[in-house]
DRENDO-1510 file (C-alpha; in Angstrom, 1 decimal, always signed):
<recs>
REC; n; res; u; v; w
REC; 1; UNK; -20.6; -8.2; -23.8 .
REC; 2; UNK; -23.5; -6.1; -23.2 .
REC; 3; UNK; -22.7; -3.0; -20.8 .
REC; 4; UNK; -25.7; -3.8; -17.5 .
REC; 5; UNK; -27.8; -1.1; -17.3 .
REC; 6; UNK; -27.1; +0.7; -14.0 .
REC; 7; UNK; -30.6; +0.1; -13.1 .
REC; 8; UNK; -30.5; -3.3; -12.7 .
REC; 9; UNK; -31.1; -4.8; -9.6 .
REC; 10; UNK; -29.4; -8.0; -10.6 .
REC; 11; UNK; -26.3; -9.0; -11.7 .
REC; 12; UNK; -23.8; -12.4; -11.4 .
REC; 13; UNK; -21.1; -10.8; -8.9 .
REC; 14; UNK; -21.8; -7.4; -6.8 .
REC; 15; UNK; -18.4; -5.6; -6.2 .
REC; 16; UNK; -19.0; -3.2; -3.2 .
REC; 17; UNK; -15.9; -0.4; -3.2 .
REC; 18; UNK; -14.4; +0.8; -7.1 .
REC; 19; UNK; -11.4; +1.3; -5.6 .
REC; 20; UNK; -8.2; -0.6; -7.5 .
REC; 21; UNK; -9.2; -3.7; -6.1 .
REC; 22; UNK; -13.0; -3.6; -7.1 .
REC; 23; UNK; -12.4; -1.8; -10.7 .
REC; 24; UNK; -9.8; -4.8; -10.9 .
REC; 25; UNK; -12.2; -7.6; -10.5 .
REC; 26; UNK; -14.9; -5.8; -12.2 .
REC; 27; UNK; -12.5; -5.8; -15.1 .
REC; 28; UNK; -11.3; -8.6; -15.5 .
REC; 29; UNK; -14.8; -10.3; -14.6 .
REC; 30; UNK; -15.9; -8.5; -17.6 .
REC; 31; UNK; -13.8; -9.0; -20.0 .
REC; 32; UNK; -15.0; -13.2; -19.0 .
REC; 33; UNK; -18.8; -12.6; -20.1 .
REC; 34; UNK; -19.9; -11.7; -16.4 .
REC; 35; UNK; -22.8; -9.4; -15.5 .
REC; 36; UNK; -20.6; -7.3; -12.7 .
REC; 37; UNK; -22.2; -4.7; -10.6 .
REC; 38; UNK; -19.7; -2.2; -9.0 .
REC; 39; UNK; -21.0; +0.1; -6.3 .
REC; 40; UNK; -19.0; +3.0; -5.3 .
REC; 41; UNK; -19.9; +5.2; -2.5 .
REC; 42; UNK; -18.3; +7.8; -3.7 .
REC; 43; UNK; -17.9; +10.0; -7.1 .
REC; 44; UNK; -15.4; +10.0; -9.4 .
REC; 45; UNK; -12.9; +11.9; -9.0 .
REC; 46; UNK; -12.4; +11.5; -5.3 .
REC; 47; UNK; -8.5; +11.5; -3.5 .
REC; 48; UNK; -7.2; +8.4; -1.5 .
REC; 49; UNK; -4.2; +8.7; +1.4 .
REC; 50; UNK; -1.5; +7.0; -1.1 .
REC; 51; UNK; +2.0; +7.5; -2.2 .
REC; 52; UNK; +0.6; +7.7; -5.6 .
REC; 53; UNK; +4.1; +5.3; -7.0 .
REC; 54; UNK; +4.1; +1.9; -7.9 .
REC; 55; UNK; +6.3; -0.9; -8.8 .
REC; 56; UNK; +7.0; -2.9; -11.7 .
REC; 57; UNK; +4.3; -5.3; -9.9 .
REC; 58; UNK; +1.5; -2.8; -10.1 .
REC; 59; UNK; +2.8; -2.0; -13.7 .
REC; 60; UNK; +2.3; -5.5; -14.4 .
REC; 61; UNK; -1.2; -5.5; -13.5 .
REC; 62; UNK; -1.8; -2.4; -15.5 .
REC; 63; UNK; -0.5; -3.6; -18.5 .
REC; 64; UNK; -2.9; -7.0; -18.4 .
REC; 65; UNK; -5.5; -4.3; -18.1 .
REC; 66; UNK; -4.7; -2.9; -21.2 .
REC; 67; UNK; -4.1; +0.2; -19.7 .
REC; 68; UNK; -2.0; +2.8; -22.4 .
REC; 69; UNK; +1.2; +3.5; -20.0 .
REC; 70; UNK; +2.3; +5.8; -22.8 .
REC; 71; UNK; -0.6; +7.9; -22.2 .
REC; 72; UNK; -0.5; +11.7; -20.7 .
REC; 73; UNK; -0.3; +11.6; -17.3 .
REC; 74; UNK; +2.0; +8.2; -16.4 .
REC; 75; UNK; +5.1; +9.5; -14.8 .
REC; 76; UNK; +7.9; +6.8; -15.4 .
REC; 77; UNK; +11.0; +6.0; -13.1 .
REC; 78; UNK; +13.9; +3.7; -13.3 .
REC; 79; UNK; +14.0; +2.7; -9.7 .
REC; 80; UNK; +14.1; +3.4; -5.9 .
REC; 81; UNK; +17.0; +5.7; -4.4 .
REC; 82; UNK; +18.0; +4.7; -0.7 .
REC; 83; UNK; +19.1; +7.7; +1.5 .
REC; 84; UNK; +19.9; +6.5; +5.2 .
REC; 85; UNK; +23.3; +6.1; +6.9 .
REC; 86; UNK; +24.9; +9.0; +5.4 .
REC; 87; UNK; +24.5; +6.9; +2.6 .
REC; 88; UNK; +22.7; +7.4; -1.0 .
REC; 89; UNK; +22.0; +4.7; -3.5 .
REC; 90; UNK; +20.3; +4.0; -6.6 .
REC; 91; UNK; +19.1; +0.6; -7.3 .
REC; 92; UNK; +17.2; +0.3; -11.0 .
REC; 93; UNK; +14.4; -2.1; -10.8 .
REC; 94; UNK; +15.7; -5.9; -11.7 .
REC; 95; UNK; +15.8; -6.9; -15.3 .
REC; 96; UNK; +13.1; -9.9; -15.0 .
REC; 97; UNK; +10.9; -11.8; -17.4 .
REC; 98; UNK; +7.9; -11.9; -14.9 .
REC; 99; UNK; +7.9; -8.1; -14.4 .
REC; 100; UNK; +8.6; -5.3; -16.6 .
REC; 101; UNK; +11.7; -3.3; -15.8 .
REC; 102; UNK; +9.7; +0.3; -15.2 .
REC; 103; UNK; +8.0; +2.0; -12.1 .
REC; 104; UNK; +5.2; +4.5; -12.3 .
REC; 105; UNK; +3.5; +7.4; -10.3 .
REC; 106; UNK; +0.2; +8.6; -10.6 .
REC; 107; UNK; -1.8; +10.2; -8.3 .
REC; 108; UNK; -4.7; +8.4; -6.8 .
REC; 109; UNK; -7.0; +11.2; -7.7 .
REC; 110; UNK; -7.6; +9.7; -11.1 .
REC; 111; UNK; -5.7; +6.8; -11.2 .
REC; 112; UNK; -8.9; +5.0; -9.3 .
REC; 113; UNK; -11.5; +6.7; -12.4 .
REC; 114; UNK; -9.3; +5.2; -14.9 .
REC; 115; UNK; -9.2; +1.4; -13.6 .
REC; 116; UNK; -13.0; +1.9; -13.0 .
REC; 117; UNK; -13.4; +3.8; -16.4 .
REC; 118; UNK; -11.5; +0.7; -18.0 .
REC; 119; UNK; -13.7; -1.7; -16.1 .
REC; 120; UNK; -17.3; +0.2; -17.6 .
REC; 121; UNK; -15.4; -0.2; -21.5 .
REC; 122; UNK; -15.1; -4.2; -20.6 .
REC; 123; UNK; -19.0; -4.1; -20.0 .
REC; 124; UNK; -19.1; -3.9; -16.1 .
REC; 125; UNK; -21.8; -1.3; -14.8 .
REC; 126; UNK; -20.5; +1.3; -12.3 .
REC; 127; UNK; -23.5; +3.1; -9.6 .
REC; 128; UNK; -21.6; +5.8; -7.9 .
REC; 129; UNK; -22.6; +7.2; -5.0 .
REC; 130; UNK; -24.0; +4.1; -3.3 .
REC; 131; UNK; -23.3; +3.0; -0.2 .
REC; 132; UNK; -23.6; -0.4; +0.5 .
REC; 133; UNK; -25.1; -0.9; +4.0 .
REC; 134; UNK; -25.4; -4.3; +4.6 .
REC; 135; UNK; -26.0; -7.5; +3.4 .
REC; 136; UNK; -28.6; -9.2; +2.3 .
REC; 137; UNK; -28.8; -13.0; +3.3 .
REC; 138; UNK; -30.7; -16.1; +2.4 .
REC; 139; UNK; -32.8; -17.0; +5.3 .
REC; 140; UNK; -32.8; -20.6; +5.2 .
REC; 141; UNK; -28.6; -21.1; +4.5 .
REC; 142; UNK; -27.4; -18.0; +5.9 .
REC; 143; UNK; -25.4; -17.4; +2.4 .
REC; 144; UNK; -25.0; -13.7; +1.1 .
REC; 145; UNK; -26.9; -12.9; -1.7 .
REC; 146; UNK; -26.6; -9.7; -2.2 .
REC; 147; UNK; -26.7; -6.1; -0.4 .
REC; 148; UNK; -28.3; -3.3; +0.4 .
REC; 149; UNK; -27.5; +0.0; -0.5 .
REC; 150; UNK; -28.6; +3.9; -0.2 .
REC; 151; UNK; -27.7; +7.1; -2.1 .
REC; 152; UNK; -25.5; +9.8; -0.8 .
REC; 153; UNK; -25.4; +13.3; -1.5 .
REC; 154; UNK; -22.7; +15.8; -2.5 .
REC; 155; UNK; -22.0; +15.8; +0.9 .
REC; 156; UNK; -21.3; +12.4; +1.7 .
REC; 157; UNK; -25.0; +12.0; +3.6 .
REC; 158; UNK; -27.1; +8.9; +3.0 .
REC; 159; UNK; -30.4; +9.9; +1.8 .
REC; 160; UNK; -33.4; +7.9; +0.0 .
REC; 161; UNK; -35.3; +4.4; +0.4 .
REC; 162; UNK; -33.1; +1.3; +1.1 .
REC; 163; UNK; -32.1; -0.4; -2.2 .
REC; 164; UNK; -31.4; -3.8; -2.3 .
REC; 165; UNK; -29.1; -5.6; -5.1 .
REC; 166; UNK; -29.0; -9.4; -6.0 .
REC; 167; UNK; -26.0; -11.9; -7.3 .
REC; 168; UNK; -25.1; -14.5; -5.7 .
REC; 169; UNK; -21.9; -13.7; -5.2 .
REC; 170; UNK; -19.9; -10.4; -3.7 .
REC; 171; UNK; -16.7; -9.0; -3.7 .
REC; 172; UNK; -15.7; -7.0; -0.8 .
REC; 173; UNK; -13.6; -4.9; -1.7 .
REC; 174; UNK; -14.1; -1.4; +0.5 .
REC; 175; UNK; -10.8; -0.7; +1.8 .
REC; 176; UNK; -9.1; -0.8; +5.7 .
REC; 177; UNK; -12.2; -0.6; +7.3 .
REC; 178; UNK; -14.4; -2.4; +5.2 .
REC; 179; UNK; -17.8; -2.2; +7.2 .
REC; 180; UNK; -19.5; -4.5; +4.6 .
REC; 181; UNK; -16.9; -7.2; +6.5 .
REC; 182; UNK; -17.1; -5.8; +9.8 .
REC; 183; UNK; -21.3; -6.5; +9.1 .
REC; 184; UNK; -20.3; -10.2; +8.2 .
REC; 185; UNK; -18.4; -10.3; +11.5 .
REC; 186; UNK; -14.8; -10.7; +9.9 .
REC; 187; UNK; -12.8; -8.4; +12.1 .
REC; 188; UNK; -9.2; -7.5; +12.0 .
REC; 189; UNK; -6.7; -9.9; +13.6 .
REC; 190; UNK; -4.1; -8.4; +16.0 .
REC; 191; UNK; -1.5; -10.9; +15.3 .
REC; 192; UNK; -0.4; -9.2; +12.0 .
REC; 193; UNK; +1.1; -5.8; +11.3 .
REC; 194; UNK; -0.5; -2.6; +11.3 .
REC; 195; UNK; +1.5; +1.1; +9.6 .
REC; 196; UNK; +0.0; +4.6; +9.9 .
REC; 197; UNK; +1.0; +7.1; +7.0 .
REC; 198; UNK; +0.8; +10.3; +6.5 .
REC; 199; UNK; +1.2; +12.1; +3.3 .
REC; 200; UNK; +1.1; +15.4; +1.5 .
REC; 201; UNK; +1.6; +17.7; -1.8 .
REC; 202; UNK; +4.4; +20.5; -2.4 .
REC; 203; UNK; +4.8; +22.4; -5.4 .
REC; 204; UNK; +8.7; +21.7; -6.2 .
REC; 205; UNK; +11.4; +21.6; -8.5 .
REC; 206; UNK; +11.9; +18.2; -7.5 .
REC; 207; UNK; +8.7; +17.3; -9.3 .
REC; 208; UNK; +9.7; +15.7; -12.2 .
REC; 209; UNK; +12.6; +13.3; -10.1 .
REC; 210; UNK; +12.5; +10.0; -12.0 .
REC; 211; UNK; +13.0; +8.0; -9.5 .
REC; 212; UNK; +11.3; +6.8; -6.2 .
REC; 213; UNK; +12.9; +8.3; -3.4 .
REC; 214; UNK; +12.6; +6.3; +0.2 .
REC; 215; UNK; +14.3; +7.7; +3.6 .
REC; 216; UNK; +15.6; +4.8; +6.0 .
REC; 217; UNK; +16.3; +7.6; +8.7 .
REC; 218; UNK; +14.6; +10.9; +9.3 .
REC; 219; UNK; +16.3; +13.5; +11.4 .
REC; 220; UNK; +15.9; +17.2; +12.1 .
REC; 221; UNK; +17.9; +19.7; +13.7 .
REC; 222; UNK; +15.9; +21.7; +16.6 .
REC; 223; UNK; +16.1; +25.6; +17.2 .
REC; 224; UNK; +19.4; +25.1; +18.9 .
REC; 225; UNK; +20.7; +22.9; +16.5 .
REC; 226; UNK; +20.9; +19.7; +18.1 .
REC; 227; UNK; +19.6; +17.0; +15.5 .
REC; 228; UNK; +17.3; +14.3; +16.4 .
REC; 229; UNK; +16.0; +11.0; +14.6 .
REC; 230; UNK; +12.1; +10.4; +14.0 .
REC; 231; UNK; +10.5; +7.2; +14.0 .
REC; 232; UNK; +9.7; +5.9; +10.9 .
REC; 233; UNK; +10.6; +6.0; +7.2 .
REC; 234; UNK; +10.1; +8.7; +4.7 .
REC; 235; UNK; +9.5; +8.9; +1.1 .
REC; 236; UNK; +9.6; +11.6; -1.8 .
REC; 237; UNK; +7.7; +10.6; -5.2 .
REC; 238; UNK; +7.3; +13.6; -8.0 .
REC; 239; UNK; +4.2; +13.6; -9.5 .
REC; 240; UNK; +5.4; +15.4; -12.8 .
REC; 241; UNK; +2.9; +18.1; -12.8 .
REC; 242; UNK; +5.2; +20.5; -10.7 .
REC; 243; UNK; +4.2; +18.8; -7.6 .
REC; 244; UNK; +6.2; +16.3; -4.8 .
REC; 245; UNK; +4.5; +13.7; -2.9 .
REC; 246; UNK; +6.1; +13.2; +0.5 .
REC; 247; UNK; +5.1; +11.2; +3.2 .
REC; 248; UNK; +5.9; +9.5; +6.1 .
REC; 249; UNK; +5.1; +5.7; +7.4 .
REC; 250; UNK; +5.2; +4.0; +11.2 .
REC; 251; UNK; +5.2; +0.5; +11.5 .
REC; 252; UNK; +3.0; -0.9; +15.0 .
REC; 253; UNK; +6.5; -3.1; +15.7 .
REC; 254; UNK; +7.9; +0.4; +16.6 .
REC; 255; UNK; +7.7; +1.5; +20.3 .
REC; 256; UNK; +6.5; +5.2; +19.0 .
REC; 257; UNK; +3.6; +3.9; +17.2 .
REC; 258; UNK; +0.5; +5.7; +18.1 .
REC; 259; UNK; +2.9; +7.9; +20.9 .
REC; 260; UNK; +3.5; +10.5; +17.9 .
REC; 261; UNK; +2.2; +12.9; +16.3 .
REC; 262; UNK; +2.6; +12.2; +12.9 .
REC; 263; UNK; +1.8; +15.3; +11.1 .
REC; 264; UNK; +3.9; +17.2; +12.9 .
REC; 265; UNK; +7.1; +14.7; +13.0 .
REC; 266; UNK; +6.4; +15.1; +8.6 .
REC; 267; UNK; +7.1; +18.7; +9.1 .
REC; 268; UNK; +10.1; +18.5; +11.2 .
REC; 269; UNK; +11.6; +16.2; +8.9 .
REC; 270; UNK; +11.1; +18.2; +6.3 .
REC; 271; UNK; +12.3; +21.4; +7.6 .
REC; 272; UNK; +15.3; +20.2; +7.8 .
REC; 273; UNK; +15.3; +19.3; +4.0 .
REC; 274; UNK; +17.0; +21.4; +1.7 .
REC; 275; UNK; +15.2; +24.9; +1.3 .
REC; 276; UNK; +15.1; +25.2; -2.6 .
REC; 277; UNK; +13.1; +21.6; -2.9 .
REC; 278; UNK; +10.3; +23.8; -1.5 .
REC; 279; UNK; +9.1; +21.3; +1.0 .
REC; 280; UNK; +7.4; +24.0; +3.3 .
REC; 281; UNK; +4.4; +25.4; +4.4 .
REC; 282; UNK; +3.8; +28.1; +1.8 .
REC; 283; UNK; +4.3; +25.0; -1.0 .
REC; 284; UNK; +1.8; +22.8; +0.4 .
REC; 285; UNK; -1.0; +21.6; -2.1 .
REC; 286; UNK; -3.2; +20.7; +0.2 .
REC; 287; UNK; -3.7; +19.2; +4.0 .
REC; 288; UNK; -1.4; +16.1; +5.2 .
REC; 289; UNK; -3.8; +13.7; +5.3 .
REC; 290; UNK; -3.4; +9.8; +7.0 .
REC; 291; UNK; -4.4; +6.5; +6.6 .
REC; 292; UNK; -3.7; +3.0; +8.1 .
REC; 293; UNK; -1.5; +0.2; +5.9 .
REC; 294; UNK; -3.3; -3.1; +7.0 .
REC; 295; UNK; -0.7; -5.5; +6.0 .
REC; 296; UNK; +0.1; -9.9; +5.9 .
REC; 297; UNK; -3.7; -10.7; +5.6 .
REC; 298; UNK; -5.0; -8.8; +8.8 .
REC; 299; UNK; -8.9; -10.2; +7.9 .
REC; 300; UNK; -9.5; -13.5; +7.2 .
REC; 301; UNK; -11.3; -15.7; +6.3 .
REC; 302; UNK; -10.9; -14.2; +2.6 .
REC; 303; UNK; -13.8; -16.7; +1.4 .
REC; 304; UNK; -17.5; -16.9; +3.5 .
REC; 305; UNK; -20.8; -17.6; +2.6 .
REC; 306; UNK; -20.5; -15.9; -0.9 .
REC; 307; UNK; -18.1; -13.1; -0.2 .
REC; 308; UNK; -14.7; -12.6; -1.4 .
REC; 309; UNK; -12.6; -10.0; -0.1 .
REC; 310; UNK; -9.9; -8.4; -2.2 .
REC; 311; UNK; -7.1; -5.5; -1.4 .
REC; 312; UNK; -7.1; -3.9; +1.5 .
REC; 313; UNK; -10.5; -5.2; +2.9 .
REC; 314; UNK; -8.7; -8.9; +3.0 .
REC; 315; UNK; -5.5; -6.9; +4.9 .
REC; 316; UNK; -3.3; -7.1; +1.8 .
REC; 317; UNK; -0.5; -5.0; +1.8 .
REC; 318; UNK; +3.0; -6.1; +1.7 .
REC; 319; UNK; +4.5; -5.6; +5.2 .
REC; 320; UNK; +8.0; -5.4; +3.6 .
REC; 321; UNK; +7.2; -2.4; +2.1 .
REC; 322; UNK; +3.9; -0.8; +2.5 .
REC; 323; UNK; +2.7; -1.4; -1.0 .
REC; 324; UNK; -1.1; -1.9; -1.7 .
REC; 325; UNK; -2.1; -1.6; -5.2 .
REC; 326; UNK; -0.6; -4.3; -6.6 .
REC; 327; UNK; -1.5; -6.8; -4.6 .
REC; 328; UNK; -4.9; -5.7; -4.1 .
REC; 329; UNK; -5.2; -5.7; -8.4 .
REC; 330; UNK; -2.9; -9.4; -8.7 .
REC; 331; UNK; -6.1; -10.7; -5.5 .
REC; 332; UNK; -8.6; -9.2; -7.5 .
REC; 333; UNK; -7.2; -10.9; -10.9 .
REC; 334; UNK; -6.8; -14.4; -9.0 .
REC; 335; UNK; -10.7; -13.8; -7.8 .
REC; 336; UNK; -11.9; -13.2; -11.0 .
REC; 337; UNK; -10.8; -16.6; -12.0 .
REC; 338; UNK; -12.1; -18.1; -9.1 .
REC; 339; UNK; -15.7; -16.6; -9.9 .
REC; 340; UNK; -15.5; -17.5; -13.8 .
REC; 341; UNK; -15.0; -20.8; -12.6 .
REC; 342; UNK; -17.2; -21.0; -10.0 .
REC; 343; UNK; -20.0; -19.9; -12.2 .
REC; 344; UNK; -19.2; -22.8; -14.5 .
REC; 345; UNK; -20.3; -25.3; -11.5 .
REC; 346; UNK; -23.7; -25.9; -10.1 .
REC; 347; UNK; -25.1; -23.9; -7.2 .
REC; 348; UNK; -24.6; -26.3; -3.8 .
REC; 349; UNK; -20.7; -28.1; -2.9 .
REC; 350; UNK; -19.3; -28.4; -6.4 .
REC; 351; UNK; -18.9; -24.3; -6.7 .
REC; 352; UNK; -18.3; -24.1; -2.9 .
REC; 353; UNK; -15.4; -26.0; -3.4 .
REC; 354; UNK; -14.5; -24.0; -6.6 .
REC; 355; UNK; -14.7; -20.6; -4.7 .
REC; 356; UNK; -12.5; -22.3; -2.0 .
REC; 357; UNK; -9.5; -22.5; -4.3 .
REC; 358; UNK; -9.5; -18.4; -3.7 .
REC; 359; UNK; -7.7; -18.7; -0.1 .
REC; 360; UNK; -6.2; -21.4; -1.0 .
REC; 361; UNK; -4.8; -19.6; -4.0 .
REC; 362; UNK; -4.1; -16.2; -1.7 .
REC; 363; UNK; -1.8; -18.4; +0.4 .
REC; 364; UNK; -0.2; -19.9; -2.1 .
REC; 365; UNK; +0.9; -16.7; -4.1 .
REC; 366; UNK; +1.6; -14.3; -0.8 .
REC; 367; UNK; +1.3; -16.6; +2.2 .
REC; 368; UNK; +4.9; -17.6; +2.6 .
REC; 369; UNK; +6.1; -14.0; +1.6 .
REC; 370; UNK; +4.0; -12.4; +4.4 .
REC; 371; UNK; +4.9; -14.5; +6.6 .
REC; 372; UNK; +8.6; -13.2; +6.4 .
REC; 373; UNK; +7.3; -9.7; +6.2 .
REC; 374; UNK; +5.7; -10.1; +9.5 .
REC; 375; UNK; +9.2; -11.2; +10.7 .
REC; 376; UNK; +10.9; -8.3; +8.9 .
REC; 377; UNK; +8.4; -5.8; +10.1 .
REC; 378; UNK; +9.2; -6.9; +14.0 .
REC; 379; UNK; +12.5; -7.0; +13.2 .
REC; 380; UNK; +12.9; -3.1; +12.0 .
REC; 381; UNK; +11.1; -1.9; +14.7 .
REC; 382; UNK; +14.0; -1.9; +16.7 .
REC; 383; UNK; +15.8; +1.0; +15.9 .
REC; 384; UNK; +19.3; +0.0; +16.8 .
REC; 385; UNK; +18.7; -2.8; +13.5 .
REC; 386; UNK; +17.5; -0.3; +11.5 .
REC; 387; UNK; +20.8; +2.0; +12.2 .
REC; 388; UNK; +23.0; -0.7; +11.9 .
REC; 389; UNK; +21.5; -2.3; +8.6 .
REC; 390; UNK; +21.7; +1.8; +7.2 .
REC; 391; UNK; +25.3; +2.3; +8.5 .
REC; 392; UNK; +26.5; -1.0; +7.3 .
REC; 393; UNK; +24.0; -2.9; +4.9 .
REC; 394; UNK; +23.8; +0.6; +2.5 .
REC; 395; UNK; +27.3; +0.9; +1.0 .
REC; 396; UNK; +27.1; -2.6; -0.3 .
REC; 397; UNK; +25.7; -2.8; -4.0 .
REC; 398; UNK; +25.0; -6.8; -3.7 .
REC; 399; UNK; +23.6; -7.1; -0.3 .
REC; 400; UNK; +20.9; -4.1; -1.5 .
REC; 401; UNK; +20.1; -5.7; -4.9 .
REC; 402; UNK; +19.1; -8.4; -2.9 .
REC; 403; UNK; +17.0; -6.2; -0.3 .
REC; 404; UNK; +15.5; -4.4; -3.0 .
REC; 405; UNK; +14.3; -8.0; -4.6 .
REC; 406; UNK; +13.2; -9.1; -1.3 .
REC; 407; UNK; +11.5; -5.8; -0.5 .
REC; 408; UNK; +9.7; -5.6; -3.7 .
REC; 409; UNK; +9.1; -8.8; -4.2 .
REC; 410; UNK; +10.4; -9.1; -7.6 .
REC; 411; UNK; +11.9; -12.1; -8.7 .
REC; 412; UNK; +11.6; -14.0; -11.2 .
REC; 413; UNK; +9.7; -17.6; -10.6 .
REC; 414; UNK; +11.1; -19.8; -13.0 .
REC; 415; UNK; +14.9; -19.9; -14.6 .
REC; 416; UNK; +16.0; -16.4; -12.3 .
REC; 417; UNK; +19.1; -15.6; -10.4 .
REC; 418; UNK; +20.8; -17.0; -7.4 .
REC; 419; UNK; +18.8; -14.0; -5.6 .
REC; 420; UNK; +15.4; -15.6; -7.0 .
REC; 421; UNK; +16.0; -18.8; -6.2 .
REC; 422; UNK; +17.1; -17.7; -3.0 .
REC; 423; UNK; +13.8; -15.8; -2.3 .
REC; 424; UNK; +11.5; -17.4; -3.8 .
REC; 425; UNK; +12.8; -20.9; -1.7 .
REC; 426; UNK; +12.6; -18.7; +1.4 .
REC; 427; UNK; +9.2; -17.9; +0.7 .
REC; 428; UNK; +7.7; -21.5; -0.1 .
REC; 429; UNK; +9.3; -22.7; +3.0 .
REC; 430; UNK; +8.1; -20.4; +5.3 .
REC; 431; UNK; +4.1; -21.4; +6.2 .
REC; 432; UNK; +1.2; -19.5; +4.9 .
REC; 433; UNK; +0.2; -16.0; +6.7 .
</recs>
């Protein structure tokens, strides 16, 4: 298909954010004969808050990109390593036939221009530096059809004459905030979980670890030496190119959510890290920089009036274990399809009804799931559970192949294990988030 030229005001779908959502569903959009139009309000290369690794879920979704894992850059690992408890334990991602058996870390800084770099190659035009502003509605049904937009500068100000872009139908896809939501009046709902993480770079040996590192328990000793646990988990992720990432995250089910300061609770954990892994001031690439982890399907509805919402806009991430991308690229694969059918119907209640299947397909892929992530996540928050299931639950090789299944939500859907079955039952019974 024809690449649309970026001057076009027209186009079939309008994805506002390129983030790994957007560049997702511009993709795959694409690659099914659709004229996509991706605005992005930034420029490429631009950093996102993330812990830059991803499971085989979000390798997955890479692969049915076409995306080259074997390219510069990809840092593999074998699985995640559970410290907690006094304990240590390394759990290699499940042999499955759904998912391949390989994790992956990549910093956000250009993993976000390759998805939207593979999107442009599949035809989709990319405008960067346009920030959508509102949106344009049809006056006599009140359906989107389209949005208005102006340029920003190097610095991030809007400048120029309002531009207005037509399709009849948009993807919202513009992260926790999402302010082309908040404009259709779909606010946040209070009734699902909410984390707060923090994250920075360090120059360190540790750099090429290959694999994920997660902390159940972060403690610190004080200048007399007492030790002390911090709220939250921890994580340390080599990037491969002599840096760390290291982070920590803070769940709202936790009594110390929003009573902390983050930042600082980061460094004190760290301080009390081994010296040689270099996790100290003088190593740090950068600031420590947050962000919020809006998780179980936070915004609904996912489907009005002629806008989808995809990743984090639609509250997606997993409240099991605070991962984003994949689930925001698997929404933005199962919206694509939506669209391409869609498109296939007449305008009026035959592609109204098409577009419909997208929440009804959201629930039926994750709704169960998050809805015993939004038990799990109320359940950690007591920290009593969280030292007992470290004490006890760690030094138990079965009990944590399970977790980490359960966690990750890997299993396989048809002809798996006694764990799968387990899980995925769990999940089917348990009603939609």
């Amino acid at each position: 298909m024809a690449r649309t030229p970026a001057n076009e005001r027209h186009a079939d779908v309008i994805i506002v954010g390129a983030g790994p959502a957007g560049s997702t569903a511009a993709y795959h959009l694409a690659q099914a004969g659709i004229d996509v139009l991706l605005l992005e309000k930034t420029a490429f290369p631009r950093e996102k808050v993330c812990g830059d690794g991803f499971t085989p879920r979000a390798t997955r979704q890479l692969l049915r990109m076409g995306i080259d894992l074997d390219e510069p850059g990809w840092i593999k690992n074998h699985g995640l390593r559970i410290i907690g408890g006094g304990h240590r334990i390394e759990l290699p991602w499940p042999e499955l036939t759904d998912f391949p058996p390989v994790g992956l870390v990549r910093t956000r800084l250009d993993f976000d221009e390759l998805l939207a770099e593979q999107a442009q190659k599949s035809g989709a035009a990319l405008m960067e530096r346009t920030a959508v502003t509102g949106p344009i509605r049809d006056e006599r049904t009140g359906r989107v059809v389209g949005v208005q937009a102006r340029r920003v500068d190097d610095q991030g100000r809007k400048n120029g004459e309002t531009l207005e872009f037509r399709a009849p139908l948009v993807i919202g896809s513009d992260g926790n905030s999402s302010r082309f939501a908040l404009s259709l009046g779909m606010h946040k709902r209070d009734d699902r979980p909410m984390g707060v993480a923090v994250r920075t770079y360090y120059t360190s040996p540790r750099h090429d670890d290959d694999w994920l590192e997660s902390w159940l328990e972060l403690r610190y000793n004080d200048e007399r030496g007492h030790g002390h646990l911090l709220p939250g988990y921890g994580w340390i992720f080599g990037v491969g190119d002599g840096r760390s990432n290291v982070g920590l995250g803070i769940l709202d089910t936790s009594e110390a959510f929003g009573n902390v300061d983050y930042k600082e609770a980061l460094r004190r954990w760290l301080s009390s890290t081994p010296e040689e892994w270099g996790f100290r001031d003088e190593n740090m690439v950068g600031p420590i920089r947050g962000a919020a982890l809006p998780m179980a399907f936070n915004r609904k509805p996912h489907y009005r009036d002629g806008v989808l919402l995809v990743g984090d806009a639609g509250g997606m991430i997993n409240p099991f274990n605070g991962e984003g991308i994949a689930y925001a690229m698997e929404a933005a694969e199962i919206a694509a399809g939506v669209i391409v059918h869609a498109l296939e119907r007449p305008e009026g209640a035959q592609r109204e009804r098409a577009l419909h299947g997208y929440p009804a397909a959201l629930d039926a892929t994750f709704g169960g799931y998050y809805t015993l992530g939004r038990a799990f996540a109320k359940f950690i928050g007591n920290p009593w559970v969280m030292k007992y299931g470290t004490k006890h639950g760690l030094p138990r090789p079965l009990l944590m192949k399970f977790t980490l299944k359960l966690l990750a939500n890997l299993t396989d859907s048809r002809r798996g294990d006694a764990m799968d079955r387990v899980i995925n039952a769990m999940s089917k019974i348990a009603p939609a988030a």
